[in-house]
C-alpha positions in Angstrom: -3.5 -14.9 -98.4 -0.2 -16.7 -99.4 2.9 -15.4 -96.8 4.5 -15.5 -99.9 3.3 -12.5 -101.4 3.3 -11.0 -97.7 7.3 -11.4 -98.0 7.3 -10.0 -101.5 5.6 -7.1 -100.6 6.5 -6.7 -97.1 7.1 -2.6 -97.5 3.4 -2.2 -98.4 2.2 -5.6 -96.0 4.0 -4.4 -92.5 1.3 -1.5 -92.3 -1.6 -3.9 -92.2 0.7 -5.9 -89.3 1.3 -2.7 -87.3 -2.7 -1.7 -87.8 -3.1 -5.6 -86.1 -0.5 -5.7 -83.6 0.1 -2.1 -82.6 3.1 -3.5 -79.7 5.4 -4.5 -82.8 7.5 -1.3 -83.0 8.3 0.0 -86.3 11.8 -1.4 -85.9 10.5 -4.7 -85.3 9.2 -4.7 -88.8 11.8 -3.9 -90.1 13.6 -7.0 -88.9 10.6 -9.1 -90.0 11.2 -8.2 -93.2 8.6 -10.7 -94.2 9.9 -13.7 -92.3 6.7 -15.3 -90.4 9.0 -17.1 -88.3 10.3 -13.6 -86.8 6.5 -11.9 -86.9 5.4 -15.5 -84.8 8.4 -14.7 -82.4 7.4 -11.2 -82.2 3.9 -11.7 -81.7 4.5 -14.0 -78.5 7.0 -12.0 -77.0 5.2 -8.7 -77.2 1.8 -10.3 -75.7 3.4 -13.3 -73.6 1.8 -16.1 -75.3 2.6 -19.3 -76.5 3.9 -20.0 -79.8 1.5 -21.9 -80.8 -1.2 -19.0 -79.7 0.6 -16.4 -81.8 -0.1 -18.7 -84.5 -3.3 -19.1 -84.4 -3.3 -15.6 -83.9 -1.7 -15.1 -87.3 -3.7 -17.9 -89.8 -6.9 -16.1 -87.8 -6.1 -12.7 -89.0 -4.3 -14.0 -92.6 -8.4 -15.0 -93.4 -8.9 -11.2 -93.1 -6.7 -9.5 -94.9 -7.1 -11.9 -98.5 
């Protein structure tokens, strides 16, 4: 999957992130809004990890979703 057709379709796209990371609130997508610097932020905050972890955590699951 290219983030840039996560970010053009974010309305549709932020379901298959909430059925991933069920802590981001549905607010919290909202402020995404596509931005994978904001879902990376997100992502560490709402599980403590590193940066760097939540983004492995997100080119791990982009392989999954196509």
């Amino acid at each position: 999957m290219i983030w840039n057709q996560a970010q053009g379709n974010w309305t549709q796209f932020k379901g298959k992130v909430k059925e991933k990371w069920g802590r981001s609130t549905v607010e919290g997508l909202g402020l995404i809004d596509g931005n994978r610097d904001i879902l990376v932020g997100q992502i560490q905050n709402k599980y403590a990890i590193a940066r760097e972890k939540a983004e492995k955590r997100i080119r791990d699951w982009k392989k999954t979703v196509g």
